[in-house]
Structures are given as C-alpha cells and as structure tokens.
N, C-alpha and C positions, 0 to 999 in steps of 0.2 A: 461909783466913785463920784466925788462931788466934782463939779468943774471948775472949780477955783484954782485947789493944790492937787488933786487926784487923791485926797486922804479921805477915806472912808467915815460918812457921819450917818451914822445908825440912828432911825426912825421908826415907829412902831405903830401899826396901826389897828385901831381896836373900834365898837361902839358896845351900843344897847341900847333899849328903853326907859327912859327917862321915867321917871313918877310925872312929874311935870316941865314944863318945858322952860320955866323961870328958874331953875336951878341944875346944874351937873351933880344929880342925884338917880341913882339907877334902878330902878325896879326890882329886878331878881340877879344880884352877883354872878349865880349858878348859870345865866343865859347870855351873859356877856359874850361876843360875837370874836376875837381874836384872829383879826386878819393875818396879815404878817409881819416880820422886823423888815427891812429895805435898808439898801445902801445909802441911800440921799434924800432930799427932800423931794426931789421932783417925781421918783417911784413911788416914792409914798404915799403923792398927792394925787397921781393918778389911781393908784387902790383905795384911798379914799375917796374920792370922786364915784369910782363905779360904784362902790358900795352906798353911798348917801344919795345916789340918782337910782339904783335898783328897791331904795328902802322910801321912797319918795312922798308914799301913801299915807306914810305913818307918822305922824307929827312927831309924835315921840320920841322916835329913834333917832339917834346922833351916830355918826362916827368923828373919831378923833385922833390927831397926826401927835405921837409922844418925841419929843426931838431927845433921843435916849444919849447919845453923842454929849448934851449938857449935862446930863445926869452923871455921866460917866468923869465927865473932866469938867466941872464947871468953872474953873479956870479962864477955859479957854474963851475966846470970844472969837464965835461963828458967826456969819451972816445966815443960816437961815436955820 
C-alpha cells in the first residue's frame, strides 16, 4: 500500500536489451525479462534495483519502473 492514503498504486517492473543505449529500443520483444506488478513505488524500486545491479555487466540491458496506477486513472495526480 502506498504511505500516503494506504490506496494501492500498482507498478510494473520489466527490462531487456537494448539495440543501443541512446535509445529505449529493444533488441529481441520475445526476451523481454518481466519481473513483477508491485503494490507501490518503493517495492517496485527495490525489484528494480536487484535486477539492474544483478545485470550490471551488460551495458545494454535496462530495467524499467511502469507506474501502471497512471495508466489506469490518469486523472489522478499521484506523487510517485
């Protein structure tokens, strides 16, 4: 739950490899890495975190925090 309201803001965590590193362009769709959805920002940032320090090696690979909560109600105005 987030700590603001205790309203649940659903986050999404994903990466892959990049063709290059100047652009959010991805190499192979089919290889896309699909971590998990998470309750808040701050689980989310921890699973992205292990995953972009476990992938460290590899310039290419990104992960990326989707803040799916906007998606859903963009309406709304969240802070994170």
């Amino acid at each position: 739950m987030s700590d603001e309201d205790g309203k649940q803001l659903l986050h999404f965590v994903f990466g892959g490899e990049l063709k290059n590193t100047a652009e959010v362009e991805f190499k192979d769709l089919n290889k896309l890495d699909f971590v998990g959805m998470y309750p808040n920002f701050a689980e989310a940032r921890k699973a992205w975190r292990a995953k972009a320090q476990a992938t460290v090696d590899n310039a290419q690979m990104r992960y990326f925090v989707v803040h799916m909560h906007r998606l859903l109600e963009p309406d709304d105005d969240h802070q994170h």
